[in-house]
N, C-alpha and C positions, 0 to 999 in steps of 0.2 A: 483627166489627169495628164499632166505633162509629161513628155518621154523621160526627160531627167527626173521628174516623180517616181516614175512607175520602174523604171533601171533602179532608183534607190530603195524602192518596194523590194525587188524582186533580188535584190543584193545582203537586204535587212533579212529575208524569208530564208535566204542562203547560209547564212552565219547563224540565225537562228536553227535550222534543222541540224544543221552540221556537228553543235553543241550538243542538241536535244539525244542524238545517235547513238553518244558512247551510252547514256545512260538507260537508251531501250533496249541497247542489245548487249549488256549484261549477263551473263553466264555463271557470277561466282557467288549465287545465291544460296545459304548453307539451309538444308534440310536434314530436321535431327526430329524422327517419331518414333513411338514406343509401339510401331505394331511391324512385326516381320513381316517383311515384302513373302509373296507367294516362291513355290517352286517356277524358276522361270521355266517360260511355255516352246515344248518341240518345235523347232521352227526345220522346215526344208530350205537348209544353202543352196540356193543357185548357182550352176555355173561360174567359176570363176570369167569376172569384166577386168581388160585390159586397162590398166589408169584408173581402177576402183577398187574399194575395201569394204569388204561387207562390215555394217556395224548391227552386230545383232540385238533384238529386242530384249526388251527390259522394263521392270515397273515403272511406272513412275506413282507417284503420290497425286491424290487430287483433293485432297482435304479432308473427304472421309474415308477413302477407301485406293487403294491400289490399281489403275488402269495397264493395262499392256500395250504395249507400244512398238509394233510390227518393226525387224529389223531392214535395212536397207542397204544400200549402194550411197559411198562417199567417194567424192573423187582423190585419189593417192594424194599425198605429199610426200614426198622423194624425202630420203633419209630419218624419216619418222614413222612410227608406227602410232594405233590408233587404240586408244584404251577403252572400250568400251564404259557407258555408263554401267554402275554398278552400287549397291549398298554395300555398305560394311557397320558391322556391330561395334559399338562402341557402349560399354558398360550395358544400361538397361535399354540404351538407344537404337536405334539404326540412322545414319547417315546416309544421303545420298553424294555419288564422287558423279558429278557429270564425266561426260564421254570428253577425251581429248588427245589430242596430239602429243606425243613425248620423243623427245632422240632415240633413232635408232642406233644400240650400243653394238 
């Protein structure tokens, strides 16, 4: 393969992943099930980290059954705070609201 082949390879591979990207890391996938998530689980907060935000655990759904999901250390983003993932009841459903970032008011 010629250099100007393989630059046009590797240019095509480039704009192709680039695309591919938004649509694998997609976050605003709606989950609506009929069975209540568990009492979430004791967890011990560590220490407050300088420039992190604890985001604490939470269910998550795995198709048949409710996994827990160890909370963690996020790094800050200045003027916002940090919404933990969470279910909410909505009629006979439960929702789940992914974790995110919102202005700090």
């Amino acid at each position: 393969m010629s250099n100007r082949k393989a630059l046009l390879f590797v240019a095509l591979m480039t704009v192709l992943g680039a695309t591919a990207l938004p649509a694998a890391a997609r976050t605003d996938v709606n989950i609506d099930i009929g069975v209540a998530p568990p009492a979430p689980q004791v967890e011990v907060v560590p220490a407050p980290r300088r420039g992190y935000v604890w985001a604490p655990g939470y269910w998550r759904w795995e198709g048949r059954r409710h996994v827990w999901v160890q909370g963690h250390w996020i790094r800050e983003h200045r003027g916002y705070v940090w919404v933990p993932e969470h279910w909410e009841q909505r009629g006979p459903y439960y929702h789940f609201v992914p974790g995110h970032w919102q202005p700090a008011r």
